[in-house]
C-alpha positions in Angstrom: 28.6 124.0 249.5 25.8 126.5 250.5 26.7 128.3 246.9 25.7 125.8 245.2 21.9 125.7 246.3 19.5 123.3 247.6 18.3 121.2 244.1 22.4 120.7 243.8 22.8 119.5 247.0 19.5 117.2 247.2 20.9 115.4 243.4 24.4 114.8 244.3 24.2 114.3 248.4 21.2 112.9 249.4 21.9 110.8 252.1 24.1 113.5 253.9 21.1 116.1 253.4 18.4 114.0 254.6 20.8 112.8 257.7 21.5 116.3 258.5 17.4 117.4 258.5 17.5 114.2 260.9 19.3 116.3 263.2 17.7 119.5 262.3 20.8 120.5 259.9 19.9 123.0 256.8 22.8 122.5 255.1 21.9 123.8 252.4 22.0 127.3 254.5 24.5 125.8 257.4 27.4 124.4 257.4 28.0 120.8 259.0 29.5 120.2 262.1 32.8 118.5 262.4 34.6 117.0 265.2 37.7 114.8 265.5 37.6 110.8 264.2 38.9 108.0 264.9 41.7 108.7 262.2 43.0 111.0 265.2 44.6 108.1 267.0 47.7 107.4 265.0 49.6 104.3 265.7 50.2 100.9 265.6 52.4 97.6 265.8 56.0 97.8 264.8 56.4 95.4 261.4 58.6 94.3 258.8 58.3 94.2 255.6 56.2 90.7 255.8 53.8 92.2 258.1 55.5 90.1 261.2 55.8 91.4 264.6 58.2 90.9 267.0 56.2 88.3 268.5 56.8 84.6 266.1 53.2 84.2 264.3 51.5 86.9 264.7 51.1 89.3 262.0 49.7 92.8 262.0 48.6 95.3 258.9 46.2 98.1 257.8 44.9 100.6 260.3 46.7 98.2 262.9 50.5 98.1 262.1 53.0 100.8 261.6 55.2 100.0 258.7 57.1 103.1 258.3 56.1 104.0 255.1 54.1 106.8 255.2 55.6 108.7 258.1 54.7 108.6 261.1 50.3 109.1 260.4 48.2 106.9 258.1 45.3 108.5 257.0 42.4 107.5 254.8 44.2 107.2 251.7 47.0 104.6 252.5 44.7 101.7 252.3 46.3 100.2 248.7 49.8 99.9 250.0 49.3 99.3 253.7 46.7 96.3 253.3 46.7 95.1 249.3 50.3 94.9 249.4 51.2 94.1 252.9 48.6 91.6 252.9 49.7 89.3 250.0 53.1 89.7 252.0 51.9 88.4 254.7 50.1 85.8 252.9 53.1 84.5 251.4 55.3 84.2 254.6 52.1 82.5 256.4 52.4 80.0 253.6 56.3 79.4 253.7 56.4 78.4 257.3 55.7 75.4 258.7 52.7 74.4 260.6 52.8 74.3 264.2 51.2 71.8 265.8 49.1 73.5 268.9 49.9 72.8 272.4 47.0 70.5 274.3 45.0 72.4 277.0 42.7 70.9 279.4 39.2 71.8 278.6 38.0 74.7 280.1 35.9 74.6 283.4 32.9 77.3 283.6 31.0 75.3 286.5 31.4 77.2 289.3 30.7 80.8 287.4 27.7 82.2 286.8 26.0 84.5 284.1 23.8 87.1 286.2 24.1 90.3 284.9 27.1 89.8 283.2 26.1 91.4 279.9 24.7 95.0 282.1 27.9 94.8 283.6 30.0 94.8 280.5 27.9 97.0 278.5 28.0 99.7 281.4 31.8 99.5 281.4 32.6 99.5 277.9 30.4 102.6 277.6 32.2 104.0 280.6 35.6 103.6 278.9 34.5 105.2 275.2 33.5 107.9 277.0 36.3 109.2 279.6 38.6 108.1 276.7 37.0 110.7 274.5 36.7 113.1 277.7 40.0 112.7 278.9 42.3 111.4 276.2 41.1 113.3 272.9 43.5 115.3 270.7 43.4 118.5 273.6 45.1 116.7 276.8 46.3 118.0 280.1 48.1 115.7 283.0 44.9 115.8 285.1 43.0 114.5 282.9 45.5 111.7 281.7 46.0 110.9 285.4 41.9 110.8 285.7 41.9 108.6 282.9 45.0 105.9 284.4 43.0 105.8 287.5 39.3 105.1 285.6 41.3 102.3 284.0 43.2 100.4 286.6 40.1 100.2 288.6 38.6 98.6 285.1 41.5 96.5 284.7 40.6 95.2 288.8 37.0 94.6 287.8 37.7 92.7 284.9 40.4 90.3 287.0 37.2 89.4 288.7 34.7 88.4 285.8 37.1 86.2 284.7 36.8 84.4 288.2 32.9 84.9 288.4 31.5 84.9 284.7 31.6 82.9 281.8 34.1 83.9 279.1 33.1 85.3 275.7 33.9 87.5 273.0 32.6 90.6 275.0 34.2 89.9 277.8 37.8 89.4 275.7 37.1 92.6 273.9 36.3 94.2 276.7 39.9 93.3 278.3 42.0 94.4 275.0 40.4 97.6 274.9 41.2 98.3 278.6 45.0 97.7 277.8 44.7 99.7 274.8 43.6 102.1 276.4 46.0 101.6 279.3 48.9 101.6 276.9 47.7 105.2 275.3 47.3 106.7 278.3 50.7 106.2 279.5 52.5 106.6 276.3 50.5 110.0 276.5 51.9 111.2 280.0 55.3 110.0 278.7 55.2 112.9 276.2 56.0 115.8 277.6 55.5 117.8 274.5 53.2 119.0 271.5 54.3 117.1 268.4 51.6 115.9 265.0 48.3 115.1 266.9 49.3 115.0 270.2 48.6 118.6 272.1 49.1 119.0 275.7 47.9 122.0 277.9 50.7 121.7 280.2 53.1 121.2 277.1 52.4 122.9 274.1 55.8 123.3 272.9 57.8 120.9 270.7 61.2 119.4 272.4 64.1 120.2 270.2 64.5 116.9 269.3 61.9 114.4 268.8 62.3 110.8 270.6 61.4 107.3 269.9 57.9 106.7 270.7 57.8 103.3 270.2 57.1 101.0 273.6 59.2 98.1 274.4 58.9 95.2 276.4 59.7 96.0 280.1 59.2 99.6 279.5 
């Protein structure tokens, strides 16, 4: 865009310019600097065409489910069909079935945990995580690295065994744990691929296989 001059980029981007000068980017001389998103990591849960998983009740679409229906990435510009349509599906299958009456749980006992440092604690690791993910398990991947990664996240996965034994359970704590089996699952699904196919590209693997297998994990897999 640096054709187009600085008065045309100040009138019809002025948010992007003035976040760039924040960061001491010219662009109307430079160019901006891009770097993989979050679009990168292409996935999700296996669904029908009511947005229902495999498992009775729980529903998945959007960014989170794979439907099938645009191959096997969803970028940006699926957004109508994957949640406007798949969400009125899945509306109208919530509304057909019959409510289930929850099972009765004793209350929950917290009195023996305590809250000390709890929020440092989860804070550190969730930044830990974001960034050996990003180090370790970005588009560019080699088996060391995946295998630095597993073991970064099984000691994780040890750690948070014991909050749940020692703190007091909240949202963080919870989000904490599903990102750590995220995580988990990506990294092994990563070192089961022993190729370079759509956004995956390994080091140690940077040719395609001649045919391309099922990716999808299954229970007891």
């Amino acid at each position: 865009m640096t054709h187009k001059g600085e008065g045309f980029l100040r009138t019809h981007f002025p948010n992007i310019q003035a976040r760039c000068r924040e960061l001491g980017i010219d662009i109307a001389h430079q160019p901006i600097p891009v770097v993989p998103a979050a679009h990168y990591t292409c996935g999700g849960i296996v669904v029908d065409l009511e947005a229902r998983t495999d498992l009775p009740g729980l529903y998945a679409l959007g960014e989170a489910a794979c439907t099938g229906l645009h191959g096997a990435n969803r970028l940006a510009s699926n957004s109508l069909l994957e949640c406007v349509v798949f969400s009125e599906a899945a509306t109208r299958d919530i509304l057909r079935q019959k409510p289930v009456k929850p099972p009765k749980m004793p209350r929950w006992d917290d009195s023996r945990v305590s809250d000390a440092d709890e929020e440092i604690v989860l804070s550190h690791n969730w930044d830990e995580l974001r960034r050996f993910m990003w180090d370790y398990v970005g588009i560019v991947r080699t088996s060391k690295r995946l295998e630095r990664a597993l073991h970064r996240i099984k000691l994780l996965e040890r750690e948070i065994d014991e909050y749940y034994a020692n703190f007091r359970v909240g949202n963080d704590l919870i989000e904490l744990r599903n990102l750590v089996l995220t995580a988990h699952l990506i990294v092994r699904s990563a070192q089961r691929r022993k190729e370079s196919r759509g956004l995956h590209f390994s080091r140690d693997y940077p040719e395609l296989l001649p045919a391309a297998r099922d990716t999808v994990l299954k229970p007891g897999h």
